[in-house]
N, C-alpha and C positions, 0 to 999 in steps of 0.2 A: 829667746824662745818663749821663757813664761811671760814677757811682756805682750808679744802676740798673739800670745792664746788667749790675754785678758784682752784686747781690743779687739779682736774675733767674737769672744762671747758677748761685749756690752756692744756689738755692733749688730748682732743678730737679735740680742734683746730688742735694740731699740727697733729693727724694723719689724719686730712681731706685737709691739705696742701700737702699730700701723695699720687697724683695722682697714679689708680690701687696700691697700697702698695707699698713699697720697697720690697716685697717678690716676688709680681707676677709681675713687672718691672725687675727684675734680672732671672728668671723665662722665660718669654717672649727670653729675647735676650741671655739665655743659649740652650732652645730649636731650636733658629730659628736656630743656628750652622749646628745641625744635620739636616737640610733639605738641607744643600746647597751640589752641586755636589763633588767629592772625591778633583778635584783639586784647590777649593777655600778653603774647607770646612778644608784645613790640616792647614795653615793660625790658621781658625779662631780657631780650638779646640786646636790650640801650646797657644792661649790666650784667653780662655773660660773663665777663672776666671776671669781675667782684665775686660773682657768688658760685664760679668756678674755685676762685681762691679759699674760700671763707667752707667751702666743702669741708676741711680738713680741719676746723676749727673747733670741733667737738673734738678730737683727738689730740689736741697741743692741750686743750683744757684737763685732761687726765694729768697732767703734771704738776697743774696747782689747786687741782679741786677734788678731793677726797671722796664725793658723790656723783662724779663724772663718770668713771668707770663700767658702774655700773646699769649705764642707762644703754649700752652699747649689746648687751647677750642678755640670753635667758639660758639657765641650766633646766632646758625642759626635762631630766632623769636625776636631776637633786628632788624634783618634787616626788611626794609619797603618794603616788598616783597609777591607778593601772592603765589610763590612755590622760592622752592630751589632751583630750578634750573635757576632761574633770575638773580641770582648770578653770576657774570665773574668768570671763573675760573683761569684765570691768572689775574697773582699779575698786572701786567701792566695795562690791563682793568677794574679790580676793583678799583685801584687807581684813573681810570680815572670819573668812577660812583660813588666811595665815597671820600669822602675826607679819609686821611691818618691817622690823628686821630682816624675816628670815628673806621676805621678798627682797628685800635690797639685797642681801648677799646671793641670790640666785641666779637675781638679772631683771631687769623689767621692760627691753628693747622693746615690746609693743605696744605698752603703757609709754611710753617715751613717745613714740610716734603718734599715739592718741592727747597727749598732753602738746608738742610741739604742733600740731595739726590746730588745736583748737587756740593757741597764742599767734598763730598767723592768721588764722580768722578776724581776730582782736585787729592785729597788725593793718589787715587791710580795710577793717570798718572802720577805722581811724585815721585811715593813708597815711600812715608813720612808713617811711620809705625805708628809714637805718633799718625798722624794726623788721619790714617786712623783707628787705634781705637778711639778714639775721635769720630768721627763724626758717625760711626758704633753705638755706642755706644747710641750718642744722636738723629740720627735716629731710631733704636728700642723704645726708650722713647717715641718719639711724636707720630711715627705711633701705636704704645701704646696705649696711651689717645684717638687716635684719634676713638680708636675702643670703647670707654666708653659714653654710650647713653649721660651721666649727665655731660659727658665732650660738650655737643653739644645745650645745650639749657640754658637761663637766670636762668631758675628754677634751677641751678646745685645741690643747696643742700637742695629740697624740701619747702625751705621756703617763699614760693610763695601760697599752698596749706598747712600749716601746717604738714608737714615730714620731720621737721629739724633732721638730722642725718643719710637719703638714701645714701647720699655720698659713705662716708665711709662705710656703710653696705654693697654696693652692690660691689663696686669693690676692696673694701680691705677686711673684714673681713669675705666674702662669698669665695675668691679664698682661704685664710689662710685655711680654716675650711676644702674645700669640694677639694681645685684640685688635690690631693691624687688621687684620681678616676676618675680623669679627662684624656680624649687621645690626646695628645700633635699634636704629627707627624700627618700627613692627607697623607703629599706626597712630593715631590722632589719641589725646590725652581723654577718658573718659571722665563723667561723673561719680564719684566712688557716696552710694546712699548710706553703708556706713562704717565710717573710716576704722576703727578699732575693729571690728570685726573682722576686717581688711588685712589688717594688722598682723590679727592674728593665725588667717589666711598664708600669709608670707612664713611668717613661723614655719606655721605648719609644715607647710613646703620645703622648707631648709632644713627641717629637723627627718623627713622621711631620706634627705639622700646621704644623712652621717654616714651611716654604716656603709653605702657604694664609695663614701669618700674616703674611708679608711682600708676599707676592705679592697681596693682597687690599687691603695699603692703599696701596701703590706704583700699582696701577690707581686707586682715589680718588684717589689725588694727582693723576694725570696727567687727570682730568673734573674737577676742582676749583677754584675759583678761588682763587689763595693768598691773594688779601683775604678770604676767609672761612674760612681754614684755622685761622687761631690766633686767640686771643682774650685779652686780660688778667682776671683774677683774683686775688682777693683771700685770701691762705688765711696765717691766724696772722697776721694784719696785716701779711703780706709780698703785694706785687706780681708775680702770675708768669706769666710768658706761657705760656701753654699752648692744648692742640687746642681750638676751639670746640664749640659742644654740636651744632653744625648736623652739624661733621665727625664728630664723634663718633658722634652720633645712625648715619650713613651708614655707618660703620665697624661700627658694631653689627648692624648689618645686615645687613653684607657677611659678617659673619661666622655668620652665620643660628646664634646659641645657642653657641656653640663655647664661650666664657667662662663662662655659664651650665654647661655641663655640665662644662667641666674642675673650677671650683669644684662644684660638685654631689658630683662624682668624688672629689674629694680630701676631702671632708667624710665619706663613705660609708669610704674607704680609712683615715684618722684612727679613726672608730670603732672598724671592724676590727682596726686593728693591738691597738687599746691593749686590746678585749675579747681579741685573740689573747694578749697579753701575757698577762692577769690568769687567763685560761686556762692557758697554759703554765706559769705560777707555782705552779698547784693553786689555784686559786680560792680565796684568800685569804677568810673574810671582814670587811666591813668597814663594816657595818650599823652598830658601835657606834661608830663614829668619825665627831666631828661636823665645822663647819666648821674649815677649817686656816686659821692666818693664819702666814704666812711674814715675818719680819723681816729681807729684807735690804736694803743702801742701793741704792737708786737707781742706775742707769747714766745718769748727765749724758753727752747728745752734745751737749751745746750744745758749740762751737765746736773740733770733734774732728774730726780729722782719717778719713777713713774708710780702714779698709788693705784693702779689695778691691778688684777690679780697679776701672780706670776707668769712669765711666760715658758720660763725652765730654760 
């Protein structure tokens, strides 16, 4: 019994190290393809797969890179600030109001997105192909997370308020279950005139729905019968206890689309940046370039230790 209580809890660890899932992270930067206009968009669907796969490759890096972690949240309520908008939005000006540490331990996901943004620029005035999927890649991730409320506040995984496990409930095991039914496309990838600002746009927006995202299942809880709150499951021939489909289903609802349209949101935003990119680069072209296959080895996380924060 105490053996499976230990691979219950390193199995829920490991899927709340899983920013958005591996599913709706590949998901994310397979849909944003199809928003971009016919002459970038041939590019990216000659390597849909690739840089569907490589979506997830900022999050296998949290397990061998000590400075990964952090480029994924921002603790917008760790800063000593009466609104969010006190905040610099350039990396230069914040450096110069906090010290550099404290910014790395807070979060810097929209300095991340402005730093990734302006190396795919690089990428495509160069037509480095590995590079420019690569950074395509790992821009869809952050602008990703960046759309995830509990990516944007200290409380990230409820345990602040007694809701250890929202995490993973809300942005993994709610897109698995329900984005089946979900409407991806909205519309055609726009110009973004400036991307950081953009950035922090997203934030914004993920950091006003914390409190409906806590406050919404804290009320299920308290109408809920805890005999029907969780349920065991079977994932990679591991046993894991996790929310049932009953609560789930009810959480989904409570959230009337929210999950649906932040994924939506970040799919449309994905697009945008990497069309901004290849825009700002001079519109490289790159009609004559077929599929890329990138050779490099594998990130084994099997039995790796993860160095971001805890997940409880």
């Amino acid at each position: 019994m105490k053996r499976l209580s230990i691979i219950i809890s390193l199995s829920i660890i490991f899927l709340l190290c899983n920013s958005w899932g591996f599913f709706a992270h590949k998901k994310i930067n397979e849909y944003a393809v199809y928003t971009l206009p016919p002459t970038l968009a041939a590019f990216y669907k000659k390597n849909i797969i690739l840089i569907s796969e490589k979506a997830v490759d900022a999050d296998k890096r949290c397990y061998i890179d000590s400075l990964e972690p952090t480029r994924h949240y921002i603790d917008i309520d760790n800063f000593d600030e009466l609104t969010i908008d006190s905040i610099p939005i350039h990396w230069s000006k914040a450096k110069e109001k906090y010290q550099e540490k404290q910014l790395l331990l807070t979060g810097i996901v929209p300095w991340q997105i402005s730093f990734s943004y302006n190396k795919l620029v690089l990428a495509f005035k160069h037509k480095d192909i590995p590079k420019i999927i690569r950074f395509s890649a790992d821009l869809g991730h952050y602008i990703g997370d960046a759309h995830v409320p509990l990516h944007t506040t200290k409380n990230y995984n409820g345990q602040l308020t007694n809701q250890i496990g929202i995490h993973a409930f809300w942005e993994s095991r709610l897109p698995e279950m329900f984005s089946s039914k979900y409407t991806f496309i909205k519309g055609r990838a726009h110009f973004i005139n400036d991307p950081i600002a953009t950035a922090w746009d997203i934030v914004k927006e993920s950091n006003r729905l914390v409190d409906s995202v806590l406050m919404l299942e804290k009320q299920l809880n308290n109408s809920f019968s805890k005999y029907k709150k969780y349920a065991f499951i079977e994932r990679n021939n591991i046993l894991i206890r996790t929310y049932s489909d009953e609560y789930a289903h009810a959480y989904h609802q409570l959230l009337n689309g929210m999950v649906e349209r932040r994924m939506t949101s970040a799919i449309q935003q994905v697009g945008a940046f990497w069309y901004s990119a290849w825009v700002e680069a001079g519109q490289p072209d790159l009609k004559n370039i077929g599929k890329v296959t990138i050779d490099e080895a594998p990130i084994n996380t099997e039995n790796k230790k993860n160095m971001g924060r805890e997940e409880l």
